[in-house]
N, C-alpha and C positions, 0 to 999 in steps of 0.2 A: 628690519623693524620689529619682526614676531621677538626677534634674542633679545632687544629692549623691554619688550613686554613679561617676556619669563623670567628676565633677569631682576624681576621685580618694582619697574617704575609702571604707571598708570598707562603712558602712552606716550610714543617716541616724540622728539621735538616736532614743532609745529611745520616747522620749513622742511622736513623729511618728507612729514607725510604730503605735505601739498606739490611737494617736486614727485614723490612716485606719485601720484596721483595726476598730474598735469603728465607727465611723461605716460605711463599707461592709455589716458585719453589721446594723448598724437597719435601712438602706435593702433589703438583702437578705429580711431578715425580713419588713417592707414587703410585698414583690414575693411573696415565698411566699404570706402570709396573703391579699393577691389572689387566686392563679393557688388556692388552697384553697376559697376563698366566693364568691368571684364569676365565679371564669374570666378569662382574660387572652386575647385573641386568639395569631393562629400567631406573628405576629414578635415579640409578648413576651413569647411561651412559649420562643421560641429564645433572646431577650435571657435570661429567667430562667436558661435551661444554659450559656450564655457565662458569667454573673456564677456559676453554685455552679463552674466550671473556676474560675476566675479567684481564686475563694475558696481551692479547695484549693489552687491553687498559691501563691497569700501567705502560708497555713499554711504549706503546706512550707518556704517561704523562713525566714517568721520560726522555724520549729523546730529545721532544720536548718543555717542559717546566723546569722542574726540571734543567738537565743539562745543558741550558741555563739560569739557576738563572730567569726566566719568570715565573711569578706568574701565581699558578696552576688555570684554570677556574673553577669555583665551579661547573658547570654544569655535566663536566665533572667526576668531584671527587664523584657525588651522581650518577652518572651514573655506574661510575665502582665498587663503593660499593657496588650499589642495584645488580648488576646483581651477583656480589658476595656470597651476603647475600641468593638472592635467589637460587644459586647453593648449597650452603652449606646448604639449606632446604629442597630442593631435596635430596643430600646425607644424612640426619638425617632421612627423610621419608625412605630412600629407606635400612637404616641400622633397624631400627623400624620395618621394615618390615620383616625384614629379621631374625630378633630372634624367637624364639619360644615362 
């Protein structure tokens, strides 16, 4: 969705954003009802706070610009990917860790 954005439209189609956005929230909820019942170790207890950042700032985007058809700031769209990216590296460490 960011290559839609740099490639020069305002902001990717609507049903993009609401399917990532619906899918992130399952996997999200996921991850809560873990770290709730069973405990999640430290690094994807820190993954789980990267991904609720990462959430509130997709809210923001889609509240404040999306659903105002207001082209998405790019600063912002690399900010809430990174912080993404690097929660879900957190979680790969912390599931790698956790094999035998």
């Amino acid at each position: 969705m960011a290559g839609i954005r740099f490639a020069g439209k305002p902001q990717p189609p609507i049903w993009l954003a609401m399917g990532h956005g619906f899918l992130s929230a399952a996997a999200l909820t996921l991850l809560l009802y873990a770290w709730f019942t069973v405990g999640l170790p430290a690094l994807a207890s820190w993954a789980l706070v990267l991904f609720l950042l990462a959430a509130a700032g997709g809210a923001f985007l889609n509240l404040n610009y999306h659903w105002k058809m207001l082209p998405l700031p790019k600063g912002m769209i690399v900010g809430h990917a990174g912080v993404a990216v690097v929660g879900f590296g957190l979680l790969l460490a912390a599931t790698w860790a956790a094999t035998p």
